[in-house]
DOTOR-640854 format. One record per residue: residue in three letters; x, y, z of N, C-alpha, C in turn. Coordinates in steps of 0.1 Angstrom, whole numbers, padded with zeros to 4 digits, always signed. Atoms other than C-alpha are relative to their C-alpha. Layout:
! DOTOR-640854
ALAXYZXYZXYZ;...
END
This chain:
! DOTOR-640854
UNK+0004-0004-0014+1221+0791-0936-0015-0001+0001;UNK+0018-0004-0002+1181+0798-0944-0001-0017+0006;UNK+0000+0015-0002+1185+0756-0945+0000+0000+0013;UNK-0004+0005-0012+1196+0753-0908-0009+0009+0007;UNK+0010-0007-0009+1176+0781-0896-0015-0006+0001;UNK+0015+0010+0003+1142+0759-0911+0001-0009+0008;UNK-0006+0011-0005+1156+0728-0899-0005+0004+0018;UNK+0004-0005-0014+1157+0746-0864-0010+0009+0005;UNK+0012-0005-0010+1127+0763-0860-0010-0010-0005;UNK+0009+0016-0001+1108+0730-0872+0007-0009+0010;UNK-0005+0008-0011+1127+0716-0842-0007+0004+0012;UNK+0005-0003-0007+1109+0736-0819-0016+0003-0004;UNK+0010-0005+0004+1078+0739-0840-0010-0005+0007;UNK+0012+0005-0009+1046+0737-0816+0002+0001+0012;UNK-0007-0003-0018+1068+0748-0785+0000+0016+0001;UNK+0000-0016-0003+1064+0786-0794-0009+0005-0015;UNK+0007-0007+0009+1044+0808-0815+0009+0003-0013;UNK-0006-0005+0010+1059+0813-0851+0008+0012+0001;UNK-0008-0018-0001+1067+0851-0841+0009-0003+0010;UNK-0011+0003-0013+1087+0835-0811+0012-0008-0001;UNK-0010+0009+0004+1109+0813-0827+0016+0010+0001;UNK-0010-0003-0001+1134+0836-0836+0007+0009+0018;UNK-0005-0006-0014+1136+0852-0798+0009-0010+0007;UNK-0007+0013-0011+1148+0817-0788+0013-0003-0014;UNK-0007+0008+0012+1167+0806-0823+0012+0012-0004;UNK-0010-0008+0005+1188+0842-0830+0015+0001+0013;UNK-0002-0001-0012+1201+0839-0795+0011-0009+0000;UNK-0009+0013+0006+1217+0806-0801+0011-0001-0010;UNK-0006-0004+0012+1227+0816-0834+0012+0007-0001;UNK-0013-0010-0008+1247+0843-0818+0009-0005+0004;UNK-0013+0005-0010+1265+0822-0795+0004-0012-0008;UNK-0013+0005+0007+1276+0797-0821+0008+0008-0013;UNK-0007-0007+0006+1288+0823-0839+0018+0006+0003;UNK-0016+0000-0008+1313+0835-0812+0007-0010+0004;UNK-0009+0009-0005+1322+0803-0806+0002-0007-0012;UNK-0011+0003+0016+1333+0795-0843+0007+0008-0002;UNK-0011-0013-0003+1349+0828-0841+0011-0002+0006;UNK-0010+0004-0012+1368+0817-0808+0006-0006-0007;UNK-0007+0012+0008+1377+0786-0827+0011+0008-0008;UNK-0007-0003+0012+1388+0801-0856+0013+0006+0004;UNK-0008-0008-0003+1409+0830-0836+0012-0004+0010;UNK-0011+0009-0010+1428+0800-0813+0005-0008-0009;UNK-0006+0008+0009+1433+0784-0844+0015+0004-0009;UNK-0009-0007+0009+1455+0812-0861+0010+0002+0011;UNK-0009-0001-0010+1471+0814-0823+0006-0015-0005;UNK-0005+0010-0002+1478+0779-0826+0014-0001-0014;UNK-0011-0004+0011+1500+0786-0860+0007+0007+0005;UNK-0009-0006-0005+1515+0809-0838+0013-0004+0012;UNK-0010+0008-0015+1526+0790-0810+0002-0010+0000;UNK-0006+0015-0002+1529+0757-0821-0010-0007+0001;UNK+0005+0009-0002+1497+0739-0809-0013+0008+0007;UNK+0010-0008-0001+1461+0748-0801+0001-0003+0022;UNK-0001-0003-0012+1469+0741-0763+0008+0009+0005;UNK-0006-0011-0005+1496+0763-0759-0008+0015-0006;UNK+0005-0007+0008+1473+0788-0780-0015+0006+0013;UNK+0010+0005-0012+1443+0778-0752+0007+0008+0007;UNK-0009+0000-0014+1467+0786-0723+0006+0017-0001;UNK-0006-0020-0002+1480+0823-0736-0014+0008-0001;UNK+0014-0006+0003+1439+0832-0748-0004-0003+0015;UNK+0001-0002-0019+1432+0825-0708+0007+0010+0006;UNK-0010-0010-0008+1460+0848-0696+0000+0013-0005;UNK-0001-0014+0004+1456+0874-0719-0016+0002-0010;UNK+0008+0003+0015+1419+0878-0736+0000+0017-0005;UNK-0001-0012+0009+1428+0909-0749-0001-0005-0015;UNK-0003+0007+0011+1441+0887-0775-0014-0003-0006;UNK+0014+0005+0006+1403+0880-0785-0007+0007-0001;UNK+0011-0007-0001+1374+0905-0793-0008-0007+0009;UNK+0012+0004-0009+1349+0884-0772+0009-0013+0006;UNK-0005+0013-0005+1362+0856-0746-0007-0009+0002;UNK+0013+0011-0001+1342+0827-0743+0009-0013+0011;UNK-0011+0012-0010+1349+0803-0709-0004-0010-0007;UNK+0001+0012+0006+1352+0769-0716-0014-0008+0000;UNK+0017+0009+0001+1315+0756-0707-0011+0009-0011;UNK+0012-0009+0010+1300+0784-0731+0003-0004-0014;UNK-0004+0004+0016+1320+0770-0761-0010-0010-0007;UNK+0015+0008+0005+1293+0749-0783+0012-0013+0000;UNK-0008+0018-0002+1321+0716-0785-0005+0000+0018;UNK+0003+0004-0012+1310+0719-0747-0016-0004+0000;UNK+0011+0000-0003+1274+0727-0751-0007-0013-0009;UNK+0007+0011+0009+1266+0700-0780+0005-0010+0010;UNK-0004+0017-0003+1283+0673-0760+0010-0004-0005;UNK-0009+0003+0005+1312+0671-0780+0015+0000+0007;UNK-0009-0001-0010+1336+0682-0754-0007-0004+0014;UNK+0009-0002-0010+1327+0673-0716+0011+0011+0010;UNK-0004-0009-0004+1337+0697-0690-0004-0002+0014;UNK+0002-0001-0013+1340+0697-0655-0005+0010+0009;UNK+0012-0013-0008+1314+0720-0636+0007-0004+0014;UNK-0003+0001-0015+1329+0731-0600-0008+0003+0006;UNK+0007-0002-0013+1313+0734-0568-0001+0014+0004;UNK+0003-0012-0003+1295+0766-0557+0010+0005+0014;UNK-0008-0001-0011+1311+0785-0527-0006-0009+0014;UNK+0009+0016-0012+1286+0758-0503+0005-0009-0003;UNK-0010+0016+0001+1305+0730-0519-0015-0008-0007;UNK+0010+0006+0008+1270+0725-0542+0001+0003-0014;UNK-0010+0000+0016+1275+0713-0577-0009+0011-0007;UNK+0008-0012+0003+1264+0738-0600-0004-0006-0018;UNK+0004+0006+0017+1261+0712-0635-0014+0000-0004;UNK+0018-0002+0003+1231+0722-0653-0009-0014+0002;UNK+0001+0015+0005+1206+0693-0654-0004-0001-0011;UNK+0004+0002+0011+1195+0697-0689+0009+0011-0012;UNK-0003-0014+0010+1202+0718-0721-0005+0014+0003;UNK+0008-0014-0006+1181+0744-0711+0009+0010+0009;UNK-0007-0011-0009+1200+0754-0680+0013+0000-0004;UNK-0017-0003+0002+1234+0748-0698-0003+0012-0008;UNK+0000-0011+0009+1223+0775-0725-0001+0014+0008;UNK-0001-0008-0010+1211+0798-0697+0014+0005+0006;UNK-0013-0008-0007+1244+0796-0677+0012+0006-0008;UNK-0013-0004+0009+1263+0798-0706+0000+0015-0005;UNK+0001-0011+0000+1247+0830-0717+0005+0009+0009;UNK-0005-0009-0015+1250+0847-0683+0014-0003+0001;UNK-0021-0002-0001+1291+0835-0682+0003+0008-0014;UNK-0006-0006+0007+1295+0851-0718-0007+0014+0004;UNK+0000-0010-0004+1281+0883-0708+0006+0004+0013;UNK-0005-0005-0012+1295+0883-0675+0016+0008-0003;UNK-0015-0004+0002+1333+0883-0692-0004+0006-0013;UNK+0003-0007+0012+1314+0904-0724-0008+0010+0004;UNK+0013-0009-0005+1290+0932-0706-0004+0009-0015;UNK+0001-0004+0007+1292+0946-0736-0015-0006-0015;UNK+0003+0004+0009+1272+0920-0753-0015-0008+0008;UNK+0013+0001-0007+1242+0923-0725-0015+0008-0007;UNK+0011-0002+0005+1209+0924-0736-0005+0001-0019;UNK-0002+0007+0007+1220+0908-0772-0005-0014+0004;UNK-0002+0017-0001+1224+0870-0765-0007+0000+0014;UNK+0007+0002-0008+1205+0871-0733-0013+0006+0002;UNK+0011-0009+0007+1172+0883-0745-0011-0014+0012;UNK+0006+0010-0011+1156+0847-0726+0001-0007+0005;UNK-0004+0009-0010+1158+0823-0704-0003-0012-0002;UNK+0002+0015+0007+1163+0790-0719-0008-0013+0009;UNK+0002+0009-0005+1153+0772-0689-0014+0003+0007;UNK+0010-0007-0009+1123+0792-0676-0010-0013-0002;UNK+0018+0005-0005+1087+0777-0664-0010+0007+0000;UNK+0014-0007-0003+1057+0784-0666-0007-0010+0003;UNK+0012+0014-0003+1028+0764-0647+0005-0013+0000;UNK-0006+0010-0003+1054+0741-0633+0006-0009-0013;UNK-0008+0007+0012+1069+0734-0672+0003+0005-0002;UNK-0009-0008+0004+1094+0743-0691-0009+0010-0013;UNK+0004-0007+0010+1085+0769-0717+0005-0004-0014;UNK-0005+0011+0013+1107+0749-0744+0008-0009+0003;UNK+0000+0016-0003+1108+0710-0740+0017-0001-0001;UNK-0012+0000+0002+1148+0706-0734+0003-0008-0012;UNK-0001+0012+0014+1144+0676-0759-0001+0014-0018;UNK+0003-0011+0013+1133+0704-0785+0013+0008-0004;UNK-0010-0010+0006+1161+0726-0780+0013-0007+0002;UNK-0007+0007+0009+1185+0697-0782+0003+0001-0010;UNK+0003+0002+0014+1174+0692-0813+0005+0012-0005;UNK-0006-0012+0006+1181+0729-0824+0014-0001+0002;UNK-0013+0001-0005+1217+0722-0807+0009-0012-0013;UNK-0009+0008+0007+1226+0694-0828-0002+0004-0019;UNK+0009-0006+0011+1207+0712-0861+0017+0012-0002;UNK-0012-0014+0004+1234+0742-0854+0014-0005+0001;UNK-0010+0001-0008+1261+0720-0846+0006-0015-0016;UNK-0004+0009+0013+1263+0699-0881+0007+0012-0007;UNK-0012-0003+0002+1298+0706-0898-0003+0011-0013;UNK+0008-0009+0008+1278+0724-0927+0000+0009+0003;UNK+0004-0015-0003+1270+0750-0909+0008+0007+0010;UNK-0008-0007-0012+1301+0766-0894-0002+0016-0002;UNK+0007-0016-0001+1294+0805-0886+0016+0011+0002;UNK-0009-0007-0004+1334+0812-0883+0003+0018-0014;UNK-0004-0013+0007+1351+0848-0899-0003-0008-0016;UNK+0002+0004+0016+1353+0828-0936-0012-0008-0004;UNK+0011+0008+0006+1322+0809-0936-0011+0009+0000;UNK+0015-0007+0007+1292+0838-0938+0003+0013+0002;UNK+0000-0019+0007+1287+0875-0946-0001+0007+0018;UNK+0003-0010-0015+1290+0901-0918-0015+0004+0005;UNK+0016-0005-0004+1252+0911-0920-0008-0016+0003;UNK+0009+0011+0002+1245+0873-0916-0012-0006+0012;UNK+0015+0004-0013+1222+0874-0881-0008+0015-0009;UNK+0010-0006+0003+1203+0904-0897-0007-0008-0012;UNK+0003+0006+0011+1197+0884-0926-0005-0013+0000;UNK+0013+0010-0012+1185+0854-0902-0010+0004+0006;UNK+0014-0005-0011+1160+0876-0885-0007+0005-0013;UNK+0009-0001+0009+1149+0890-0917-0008-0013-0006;UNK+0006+0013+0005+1143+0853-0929-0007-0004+0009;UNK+0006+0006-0011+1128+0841-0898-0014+0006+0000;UNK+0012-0009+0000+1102+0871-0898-0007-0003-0011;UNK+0006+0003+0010+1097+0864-0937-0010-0015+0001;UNK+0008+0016+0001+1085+0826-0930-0011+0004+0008;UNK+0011-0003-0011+1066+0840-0899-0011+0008-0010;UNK+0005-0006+0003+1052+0866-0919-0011-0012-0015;UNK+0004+0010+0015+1043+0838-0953-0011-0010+0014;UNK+0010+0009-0007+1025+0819-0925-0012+0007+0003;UNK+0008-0009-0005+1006+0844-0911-0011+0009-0013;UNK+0008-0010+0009+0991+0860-0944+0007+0015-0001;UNK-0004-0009-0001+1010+0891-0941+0011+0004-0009;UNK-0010-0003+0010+1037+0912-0960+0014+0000+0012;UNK-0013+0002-0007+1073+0905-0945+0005+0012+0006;UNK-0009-0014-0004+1084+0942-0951-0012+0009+0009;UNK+0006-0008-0013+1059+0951-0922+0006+0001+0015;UNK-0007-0001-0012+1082+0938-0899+0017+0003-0001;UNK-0014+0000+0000+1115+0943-0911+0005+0011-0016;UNK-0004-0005+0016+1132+0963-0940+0009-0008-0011;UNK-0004+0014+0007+1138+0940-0971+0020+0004+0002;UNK-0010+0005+0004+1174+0934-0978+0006+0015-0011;UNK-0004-0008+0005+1176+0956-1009-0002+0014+0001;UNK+0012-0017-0008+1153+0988-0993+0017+0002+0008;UNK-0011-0001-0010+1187+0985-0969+0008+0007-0004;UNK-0010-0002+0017+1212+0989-1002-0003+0011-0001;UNK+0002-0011+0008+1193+1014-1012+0000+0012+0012;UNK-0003-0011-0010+1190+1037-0982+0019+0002+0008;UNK-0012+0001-0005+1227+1030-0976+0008+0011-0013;UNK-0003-0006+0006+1235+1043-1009-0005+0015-0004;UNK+0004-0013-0002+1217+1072-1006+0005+0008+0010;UNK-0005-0006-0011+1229+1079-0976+0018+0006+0004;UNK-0012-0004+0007+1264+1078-0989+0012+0000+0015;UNK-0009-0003-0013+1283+1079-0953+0019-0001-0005;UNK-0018+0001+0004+1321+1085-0953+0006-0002+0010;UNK-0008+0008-0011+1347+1070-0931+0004+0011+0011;UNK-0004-0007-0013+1346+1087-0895-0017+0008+0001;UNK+0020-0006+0000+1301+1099-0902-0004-0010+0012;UNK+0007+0008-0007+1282+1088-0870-0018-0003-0008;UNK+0010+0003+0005+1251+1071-0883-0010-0005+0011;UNK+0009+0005-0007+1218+1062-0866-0012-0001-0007;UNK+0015+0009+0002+1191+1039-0863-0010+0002+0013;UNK+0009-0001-0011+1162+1050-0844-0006-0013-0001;UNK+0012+0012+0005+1142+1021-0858+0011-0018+0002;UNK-0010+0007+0004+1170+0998-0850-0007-0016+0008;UNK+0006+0014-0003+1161+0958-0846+0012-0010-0001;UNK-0012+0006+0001+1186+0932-0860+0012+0009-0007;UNK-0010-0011+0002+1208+0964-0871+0007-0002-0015;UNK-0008+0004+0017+1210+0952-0906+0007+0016-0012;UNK-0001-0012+0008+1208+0989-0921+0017+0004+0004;UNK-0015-0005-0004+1240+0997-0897+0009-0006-0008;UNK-0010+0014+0009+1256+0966-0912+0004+0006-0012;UNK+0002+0005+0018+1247+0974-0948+0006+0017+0000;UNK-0008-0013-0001+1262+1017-0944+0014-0005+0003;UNK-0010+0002+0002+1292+1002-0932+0006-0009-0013;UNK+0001+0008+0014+1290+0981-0966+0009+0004-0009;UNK+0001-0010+0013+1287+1007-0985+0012+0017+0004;UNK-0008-0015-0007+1311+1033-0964+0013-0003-0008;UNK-0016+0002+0002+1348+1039-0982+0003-0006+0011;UNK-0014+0001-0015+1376+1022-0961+0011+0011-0004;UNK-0017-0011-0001+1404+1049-0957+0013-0006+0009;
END
C-alpha cells in the first residue's frame, strides 16, 4: 500500500503542498475502500443468489443488507472508467454528467454521504472540483492519474486484502514522507504505530469499556484498543 500511496501523491506532486496531499489522497482512498468492500459484499450475495445481478437488484431494494450503500456512479468501476453509466437529467430536464474527474469525485462524495450521513465530514473533507482565481485547485489530468494509480488490480482495499487500521496507517505514512521532506520528526504530527500498541496495552480496555480520543485524527489509537480489547 505505502507503494500506491507514493505513486499517488507523486501524481499530484506540484499541485499541492506536501502537508496537503493527504487531505486530497485519504479521501479517495476511503472511497475505494467502500467500493472494494461493496464489491466484495455483492460478491458473497452473488454465491447467494446465483449471479452478481440478481445480487445487484436485492442490495438496491434492501441496503440494509450492506453496512455502507454506494449508488452506482460512486462505485470506482464507474469512476475509473471501467464501467460507463448513465447520468439523468436534473428536475429542469439539464444533464447533470460531470465534465471532468474532479466533479465526478465531488458528486460522488456528496451521493455517498447523502445515502451514508453517517460518513459526513470523513470522505467529504474537499472539493475535488473547486477554483481558485478561475482554476482548478488540482489539474483534473493530475487526479486522473491518482484514479488510475488506485485503481491497478494490485491494490484492492476489499475485507481480505488490508488490515483494519489501514487508512490510519496511510495518514501516518503520508505525514512521515511529509514530515522526511520537511526536516522534521514524523511523531510531531501523529503518534508512531508502536507508541499506539503500547498505550493500548496499557490501557488494557475490556469488551463493553467506552474509550476516548480527545486528540483524535485518523483514529488509529481507537483502531489499535479495539486490537488489543478481548472479544467475548
Amino acid at each position: 500500500m505505502e507503494q500506491m500511496l507514493w505513486d499517488a501523491a507523486c501524481s499530484i506532486r506540484g499541485e499541492k503542498d506536501a502537508a496537503k496531499f493527504k487531505d486530497y489522497l485519504l479521501p479517495l482512498l476511503f472511497l475505494k475502500r467502500l467500493s472494494d468492500v461493496f464489491d466484495d459484499k455483492i460478491t458473497r450475495l452473488a454465491e447467494e443468489y446465483g449471479d452478481c445481478a440478481t445480487a445487484l437488484e436485492i442490495a438496491e431494494s434492501d441496503h440494509s443488507l450492506l453496512r455502507f450503500y454506494l449508488p452506482p456512479q460512486t462505485r470506482w468501476a464507474v469512476i475509473s472508467g471501467r464501467k460507463s453509466f448513465n447520468w439523468p437529467l436534473d428536475e429542469d430536464d439539464r444533464p447533470t454528467a460531470p465534465r471532468d474527474i474532479g466533479e465526478h469525485l465531488t458528486k460522488a462524495v456528496r451521493a455517498v454521504i447523502k445515502q451514508n450521513p453517517t460518513l459526513s465530514d470523513v470522505i467529504d473533507i474537499v472539493d475535488f472540483a473547486v477554483e481558485r482565481n478561475s482554476e482548478r485547485d488540482i489539474n483534473p489530468a493530475k487526479l486522473r492519474g491518482v484514479v488510475e494509480t488506485f485503481s491497478d488490480p494490485r491494490y484492492r482495499l476489499g475485507l481480505a486484502h488490508v488490515h483494519p487500521d489501514f487508512l490510519g496507517r496511510a495518514y501516518a505514512y503520508l505525514l512521515r514522507k511529509f514530515a522526511e521532506g520537511s526536516g522534521q520528526s514524523a511523531g510531531e504530527f501523529f503518534t508512531p504505530t508502536k507508541v499506539g500498541f503500547l498505550m493500548a496495552h496499557i490501557l488494557r480496555p475490556k469488551s463493553g469499556d467506552a474509550c476516548h480520543d480527545y486528540a483524535c485524527g485518523s483514529g488509529g489509537l481507537l483502531i489499535k484498543l479495539q486490537i488489543v480489547c478481548p472479544r467475548t
